[in-house]
C-alpha positions in Angstrom: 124.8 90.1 107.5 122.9 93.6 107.4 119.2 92.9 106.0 117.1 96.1 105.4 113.5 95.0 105.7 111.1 97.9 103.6 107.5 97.4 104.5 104.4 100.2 103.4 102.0 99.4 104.8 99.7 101.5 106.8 98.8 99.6 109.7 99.4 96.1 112.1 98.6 93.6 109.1 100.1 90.3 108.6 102.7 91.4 106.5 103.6 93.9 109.0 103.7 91.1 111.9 106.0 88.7 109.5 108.3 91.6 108.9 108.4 92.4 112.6 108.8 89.0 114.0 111.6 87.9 111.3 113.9 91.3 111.7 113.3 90.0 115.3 114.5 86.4 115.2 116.8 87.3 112.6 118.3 90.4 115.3 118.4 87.2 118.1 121.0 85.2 115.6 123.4 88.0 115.7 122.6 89.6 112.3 121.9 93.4 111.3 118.6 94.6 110.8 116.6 97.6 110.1 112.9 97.8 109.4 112.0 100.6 106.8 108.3 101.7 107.5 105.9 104.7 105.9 106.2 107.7 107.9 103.2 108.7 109.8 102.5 105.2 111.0 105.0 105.4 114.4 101.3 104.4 116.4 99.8 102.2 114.5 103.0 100.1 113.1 106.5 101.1 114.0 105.4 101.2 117.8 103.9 97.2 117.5 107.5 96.4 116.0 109.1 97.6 118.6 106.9 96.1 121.0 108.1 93.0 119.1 111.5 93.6 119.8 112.6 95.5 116.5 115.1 98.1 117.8 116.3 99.6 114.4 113.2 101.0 112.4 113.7 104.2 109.9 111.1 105.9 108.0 110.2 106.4 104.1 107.3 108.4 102.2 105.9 105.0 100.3 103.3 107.7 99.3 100.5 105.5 98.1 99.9 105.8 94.0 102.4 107.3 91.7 103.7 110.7 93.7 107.0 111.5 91.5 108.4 114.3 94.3 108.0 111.5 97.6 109.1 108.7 95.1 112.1 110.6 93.6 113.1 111.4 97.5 112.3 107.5 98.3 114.8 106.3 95.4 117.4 109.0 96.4 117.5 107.9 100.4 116.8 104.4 99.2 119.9 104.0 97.2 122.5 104.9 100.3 120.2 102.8 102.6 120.8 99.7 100.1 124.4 100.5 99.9 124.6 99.7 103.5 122.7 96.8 103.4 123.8 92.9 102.0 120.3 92.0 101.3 116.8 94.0 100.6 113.6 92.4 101.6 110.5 93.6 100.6 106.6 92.8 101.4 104.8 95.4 99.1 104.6 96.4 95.8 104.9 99.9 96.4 108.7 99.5 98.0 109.6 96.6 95.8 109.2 99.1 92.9 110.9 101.5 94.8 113.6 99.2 96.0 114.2 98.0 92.5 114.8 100.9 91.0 117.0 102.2 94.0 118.9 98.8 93.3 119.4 99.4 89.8 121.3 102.6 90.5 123.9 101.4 92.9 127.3 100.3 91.8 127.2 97.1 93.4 123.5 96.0 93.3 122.0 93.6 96.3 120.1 90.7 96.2 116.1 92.0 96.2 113.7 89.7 98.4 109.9 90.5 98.0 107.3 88.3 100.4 104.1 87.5 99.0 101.3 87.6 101.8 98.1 87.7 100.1 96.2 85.5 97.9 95.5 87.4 95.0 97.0 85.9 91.2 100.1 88.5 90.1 99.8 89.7 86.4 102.8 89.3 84.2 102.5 92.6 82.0 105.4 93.7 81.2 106.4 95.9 84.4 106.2 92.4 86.4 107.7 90.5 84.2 111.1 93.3 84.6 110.3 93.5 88.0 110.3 89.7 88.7 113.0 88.3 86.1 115.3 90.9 86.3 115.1 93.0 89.5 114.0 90.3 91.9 116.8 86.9 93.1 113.7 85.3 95.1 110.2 84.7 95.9 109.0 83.9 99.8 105.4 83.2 99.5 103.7 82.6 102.8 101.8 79.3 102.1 102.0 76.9 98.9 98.7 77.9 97.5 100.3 81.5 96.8 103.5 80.0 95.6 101.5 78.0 93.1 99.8 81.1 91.5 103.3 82.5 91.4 104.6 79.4 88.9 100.9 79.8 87.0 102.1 83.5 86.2 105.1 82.3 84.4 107.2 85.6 85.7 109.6 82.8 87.8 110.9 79.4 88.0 110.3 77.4 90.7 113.9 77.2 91.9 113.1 81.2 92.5 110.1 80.9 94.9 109.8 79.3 98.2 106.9 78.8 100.5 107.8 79.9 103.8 104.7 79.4 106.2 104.4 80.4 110.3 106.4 82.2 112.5 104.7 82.9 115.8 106.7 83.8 118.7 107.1 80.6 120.5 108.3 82.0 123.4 105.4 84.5 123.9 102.5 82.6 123.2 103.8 79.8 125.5 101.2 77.2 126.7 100.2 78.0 130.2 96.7 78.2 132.2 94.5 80.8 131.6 93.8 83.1 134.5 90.1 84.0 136.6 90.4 87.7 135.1 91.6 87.2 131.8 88.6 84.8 131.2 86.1 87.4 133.3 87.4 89.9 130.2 86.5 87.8 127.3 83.1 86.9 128.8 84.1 83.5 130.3 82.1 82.1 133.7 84.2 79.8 136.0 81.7 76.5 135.2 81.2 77.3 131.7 83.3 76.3 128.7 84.6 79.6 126.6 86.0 79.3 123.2 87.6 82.4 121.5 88.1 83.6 117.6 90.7 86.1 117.7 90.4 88.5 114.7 89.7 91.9 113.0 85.8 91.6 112.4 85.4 91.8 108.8 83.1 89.8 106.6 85.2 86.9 105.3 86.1 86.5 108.7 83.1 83.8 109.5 81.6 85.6 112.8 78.5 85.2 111.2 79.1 81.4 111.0 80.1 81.0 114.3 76.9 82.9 115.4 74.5 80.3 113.7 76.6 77.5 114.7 76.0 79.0 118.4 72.7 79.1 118.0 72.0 75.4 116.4 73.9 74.4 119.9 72.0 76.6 122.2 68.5 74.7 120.5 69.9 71.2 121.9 70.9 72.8 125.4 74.5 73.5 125.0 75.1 76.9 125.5 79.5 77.6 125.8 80.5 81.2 125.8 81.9 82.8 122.6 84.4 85.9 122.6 85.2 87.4 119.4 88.5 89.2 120.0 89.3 92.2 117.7 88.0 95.0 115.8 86.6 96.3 112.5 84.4 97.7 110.2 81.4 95.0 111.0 81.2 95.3 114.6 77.9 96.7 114.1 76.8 94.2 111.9 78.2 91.1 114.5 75.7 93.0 116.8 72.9 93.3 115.6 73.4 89.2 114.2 74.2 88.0 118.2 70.8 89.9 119.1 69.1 88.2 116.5 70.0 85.2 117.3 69.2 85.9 121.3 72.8 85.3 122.0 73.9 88.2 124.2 74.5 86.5 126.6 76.6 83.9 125.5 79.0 86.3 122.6 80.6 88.8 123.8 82.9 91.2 121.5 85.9 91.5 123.2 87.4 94.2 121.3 91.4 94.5 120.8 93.8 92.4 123.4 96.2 94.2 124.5 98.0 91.0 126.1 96.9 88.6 123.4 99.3 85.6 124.9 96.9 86.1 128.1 93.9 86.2 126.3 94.7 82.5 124.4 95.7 80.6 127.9 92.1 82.0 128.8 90.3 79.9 126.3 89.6 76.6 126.1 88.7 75.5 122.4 90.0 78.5 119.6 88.4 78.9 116.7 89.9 80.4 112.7 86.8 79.7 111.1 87.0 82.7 107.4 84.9 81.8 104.4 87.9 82.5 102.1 91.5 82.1 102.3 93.4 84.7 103.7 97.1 84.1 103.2 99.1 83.4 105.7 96.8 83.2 108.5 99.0 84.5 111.7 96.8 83.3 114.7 96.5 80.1 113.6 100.0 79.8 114.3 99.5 81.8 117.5 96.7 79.5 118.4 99.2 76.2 117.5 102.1 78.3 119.9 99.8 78.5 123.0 98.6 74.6 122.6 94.7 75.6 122.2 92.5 73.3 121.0 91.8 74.4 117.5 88.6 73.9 115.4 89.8 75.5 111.8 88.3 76.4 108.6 90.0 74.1 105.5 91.2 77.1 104.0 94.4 78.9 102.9 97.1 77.8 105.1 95.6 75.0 106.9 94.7 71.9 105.0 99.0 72.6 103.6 99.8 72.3 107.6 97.3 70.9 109.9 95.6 67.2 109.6 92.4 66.6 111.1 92.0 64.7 113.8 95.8 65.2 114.8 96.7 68.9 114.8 93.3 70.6 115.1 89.5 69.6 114.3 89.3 71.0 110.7 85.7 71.7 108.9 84.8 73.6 105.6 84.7 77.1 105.2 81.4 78.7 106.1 79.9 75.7 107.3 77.5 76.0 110.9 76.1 72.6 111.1 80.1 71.1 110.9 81.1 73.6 113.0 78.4 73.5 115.8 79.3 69.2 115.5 83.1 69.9 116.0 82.3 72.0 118.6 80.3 69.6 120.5 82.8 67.2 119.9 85.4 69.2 121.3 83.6 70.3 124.1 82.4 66.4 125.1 85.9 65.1 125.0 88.8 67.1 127.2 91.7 64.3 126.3 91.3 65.2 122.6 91.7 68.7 123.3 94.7 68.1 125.3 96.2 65.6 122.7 95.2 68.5 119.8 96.9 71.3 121.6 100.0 69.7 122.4 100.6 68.3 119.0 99.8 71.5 117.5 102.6 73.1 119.7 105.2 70.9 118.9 104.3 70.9 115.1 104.9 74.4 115.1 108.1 74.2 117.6 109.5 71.2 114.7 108.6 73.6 111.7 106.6 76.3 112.0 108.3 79.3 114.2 109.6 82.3 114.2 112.9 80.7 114.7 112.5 78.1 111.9 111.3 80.4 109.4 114.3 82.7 110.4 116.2 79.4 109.6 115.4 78.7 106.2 115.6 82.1 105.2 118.8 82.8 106.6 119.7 79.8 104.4 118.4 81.5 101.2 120.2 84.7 102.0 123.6 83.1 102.4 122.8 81.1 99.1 121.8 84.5 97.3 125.2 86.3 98.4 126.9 83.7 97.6 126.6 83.6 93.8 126.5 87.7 94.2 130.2 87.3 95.6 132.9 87.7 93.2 
């Protein structure tokens, strides 16, 4: 089938990743697909999907707000790139909008897809409640928890929205041993466990958690190495908390990996530790690819996936004194993180990957064009 994946947003988010990694694993089962990104992003997005493996990516204004001029252009190009396509998939509201009206337009309109990746309720005014009932054939949210605020809204049934969660790479984030130099890079010392939190350094994020948890272990003399891998607005912040705490030498911030696959094998417990849910959580499914040991924040998409004690070490959101404990645990018991990481791996291998996801959507396409076939 031809899919035509439209995505707006202006950097690598999660949505972006999803859209990436399905047009991917959709690509490997023989189908047609072309990503639809916002122009002026060719660094910071359309360059990451091809380094993905997306190899046909075309570009629209998705001008953010209402811009009639770039959204009257959008519409126009929209409606011949629909008229090529069997099915429209959509992660944003801006090109769902667009989409739907581009749809509406065409003599033979196509079933509309839109992904819900963030936690945040949808209003049913009236626009949604078009948009939804009429415009859209079906929902993918990316955990339950979203799915469930879709069905509060009353804008769908629930035969129209599915939960769809995961879809690492498998084969990328394979398990394997870390390496001397990627552990030097992230702060690690030969005779010293390192464990790793890989994300952008925001708030929610829990860095300031993991900091006090660090330092509650460091009073009873067990002092691991921490790298915080990633960027953001709070670096400064994250700073000035580690050299509060007297922790410079045990955090280090790592900044961006540029061979994130290498920088997992390097670490020996990995932590997803936000205050707040965050949707559809990527690494943890990255973590769960390359078999780390996970201690993981009951939040979002884990408590729907992962059981303590089998799958990962799971404590509450913004929690120090649980999370210094599971990290002693953790650290005091290398069978359990052995047994951890390679359940974790095969959960998401069973369920959880690229592939699978690619699966059961393909399923829900050919279901969708079916009933659209005369």
């Amino acid at each position: 089938m031809r899919v035509l994946h439209l995505l707006s947003c202006r950097g690598w988010s999660s949505d972006a990743y999803w859209a990436a990694r399905i047009a991917r694993e959709f690509a490997r089962r023989g189908h047609e697909v072309t990503l639809g990104c916002r122009d002026g992003t060719e660094e910071r997005v359309i360059a990451r999907a091809r380094a993905e493996g997306v190899d046909r990516i075309t570009t629209f204004a998705f001008a953010g707000g209402l811009r009639p001029d770039a959204d009257f252009s959008d519409v126009r190009r929209l409606r011949a790139a629909v008229a090529e396509a069997d099915v429209i998939h959509v992660h944003r509201g801006k090109e769902h909008w667009l989409a739907a009206v581009a749809n509406r337009l065409c003599r033979t309109p196509r079933p509309i897809i839109r992904t819900r990746h963030i936690v945040q309720a949808v209003r049913p005014h009236a626009g949604n409640r078009w948009l939804y009932q009429r415009a859209t054939a079906l929902v993918v949210t990316v955990t339950n928890a979203i799915r469930e605020q879709y069905l509060a809204s009353g804008l769908l049934p629930a035969s129209r929205v599915v939960a769809l969660p995961g879809g690492a790479d498998l084969e990328a984030c394979h398990a394997r041993p870390g390496t001397p130099d990627a552990r030097r890079r992230l702060g690690g010392a030969p005779d010293n466990p390192l464990l790793g939190m890989v994300s952008g350094l925001r708030v929610m994020k829990g860095h300031g958690v993991v900091i006090e948890a660090a330092a509650r272990l460091a009073a009873e003399g067990l002092r691991p190495r921490f790298a915080f891998v990633g960027r953001g607005s709070q670096e400064t912040a994250i700073r000035n908390a580690i050299d509060r705490a007297g922790l410079g030498d045990q955090i280090m911030i790592a900044g961006f990996a540029e061979n994130l696959p290498a920088a997992l094998a390097a670490l020996d417990v990995a932590l997803y530790v936000p205050v707040e849910s965050e949707g559809m959580s990527r690494v943890v499914f990255e973590y769960m690819a390359a078999a780390r040991p996970l201690i993981a924040s009951r939040v979002g998409v884990v408590p729907e996936i992962l059981n303590d004690g089998e799958h990962a070490v799971l404590v509450p959101g913004g929690d120090p004194d649980a999370l210094a404990a599971a990290i002693a645990r953790l650290l005091g018991n290398a069978p359990l993180r052995a047994r951890l990481g390679e359940s974790a791996r095969r959960l998401l291998a069973d369920r959880f990957s690229g592939a699978r996801v690619a699966e059961a959507l393909e399923s829900h396409y050919d279901r969708l064009l079916s009933f659209a076939s005369p």
